[in-house]
C-alpha positions in Angstrom: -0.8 175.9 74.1 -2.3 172.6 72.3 -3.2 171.9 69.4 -4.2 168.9 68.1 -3.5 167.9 63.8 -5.2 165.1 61.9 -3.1 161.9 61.7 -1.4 161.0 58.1 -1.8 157.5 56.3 0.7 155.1 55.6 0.6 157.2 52.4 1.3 160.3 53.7 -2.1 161.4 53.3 -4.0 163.3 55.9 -7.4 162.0 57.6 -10.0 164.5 56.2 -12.0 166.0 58.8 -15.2 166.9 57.2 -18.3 168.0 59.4 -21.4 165.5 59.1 -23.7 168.0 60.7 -24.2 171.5 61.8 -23.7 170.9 65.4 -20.6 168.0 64.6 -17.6 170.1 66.4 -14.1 169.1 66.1 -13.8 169.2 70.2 -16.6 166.1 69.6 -14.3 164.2 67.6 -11.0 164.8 69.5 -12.6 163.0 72.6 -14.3 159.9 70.3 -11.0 159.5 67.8 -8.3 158.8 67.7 -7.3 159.8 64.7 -5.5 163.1 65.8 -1.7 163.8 66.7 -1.9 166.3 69.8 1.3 168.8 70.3 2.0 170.8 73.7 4.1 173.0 75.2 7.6 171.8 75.3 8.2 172.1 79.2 11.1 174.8 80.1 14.5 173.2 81.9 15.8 175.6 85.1 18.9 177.0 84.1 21.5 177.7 87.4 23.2 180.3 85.4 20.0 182.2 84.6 18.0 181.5 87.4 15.4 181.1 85.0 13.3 178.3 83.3 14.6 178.6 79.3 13.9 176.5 76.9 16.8 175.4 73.6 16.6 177.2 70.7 19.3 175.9 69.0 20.6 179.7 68.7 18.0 180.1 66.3 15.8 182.7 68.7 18.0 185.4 70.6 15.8 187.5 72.2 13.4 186.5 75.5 9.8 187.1 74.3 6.7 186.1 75.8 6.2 185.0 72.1 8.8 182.4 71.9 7.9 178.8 72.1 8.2 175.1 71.4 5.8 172.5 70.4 6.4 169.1 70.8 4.4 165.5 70.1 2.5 164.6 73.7 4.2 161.2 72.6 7.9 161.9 71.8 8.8 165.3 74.3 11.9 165.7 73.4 11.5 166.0 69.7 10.1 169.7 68.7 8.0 170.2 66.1 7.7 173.7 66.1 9.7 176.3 67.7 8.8 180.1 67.1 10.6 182.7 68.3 11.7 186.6 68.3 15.2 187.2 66.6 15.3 191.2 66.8 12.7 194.1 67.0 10.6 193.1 64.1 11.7 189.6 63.4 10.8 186.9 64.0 11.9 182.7 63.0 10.0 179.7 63.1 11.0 176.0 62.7 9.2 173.2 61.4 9.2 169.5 60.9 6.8 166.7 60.1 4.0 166.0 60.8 3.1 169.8 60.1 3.1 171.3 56.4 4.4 174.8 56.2 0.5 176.3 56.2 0.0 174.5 59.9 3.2 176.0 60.9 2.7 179.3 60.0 -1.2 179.5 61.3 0.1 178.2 64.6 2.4 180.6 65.0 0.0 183.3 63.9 -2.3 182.4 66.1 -0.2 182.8 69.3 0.1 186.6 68.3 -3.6 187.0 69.2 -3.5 186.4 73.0 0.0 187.8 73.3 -0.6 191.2 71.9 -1.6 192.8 76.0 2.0 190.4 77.0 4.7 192.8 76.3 
């Protein structure tokens, strides 16, 4: 997964991406800008024990889910910026921190549901 966020000011204030055109595309401006933050997949570690690639949750997610995962800057890869992950049956946790507000968060992680659904 990538996704890529508009860069804050100084101020804290997010560059406005505004359209100048019907056919002006955001996948236009990504590759002319650079004026975007882009976040990735953090990459799994291989754990002996497991015999499995796994990722740190922090104890925060405790069940294996196709659904879990991290995000992290393409810039800093060891600091996550989003983790989402399966706790039980029905729930579910997600973690935050800057530079994504709480509505970037949460659309991120809602999104992932929609090419996971056929996973499990």
């Amino acid at each position: 997964m990538q996704v890529w966020l508009p860069k804050t000011s100084k101020s804290g204030e997010r560059e406005k991406i505004q359209p100048t055109s019907v056919e002006d595309k955001m996948s236009s401006k990504i590759s002319k800008e650079h004026n975007y933050i882009r976040l990735v997949n953090k990459t799994p570690r291989w754990n002996e024990n497991l015999g499995a690639f796994c990722l740190n949750f922090q104890g925060r997610v405790t069940v294996a889910s196709v659904k879990n995962f991290q995000l992290v800057d393409e810039n800093s890869p060891d600091r996550v910026v989003l983790q989402f992950g399966k706790c039980s049956e029905d729930i579910f946790t997600m973690d935050y921190s800057y530079p994504l507000c709480a509505l970037q968060a949460f659309a991120i992680c809602l999104s992932s549901f929609d090419h996971k659904l056929a996973c499990e």
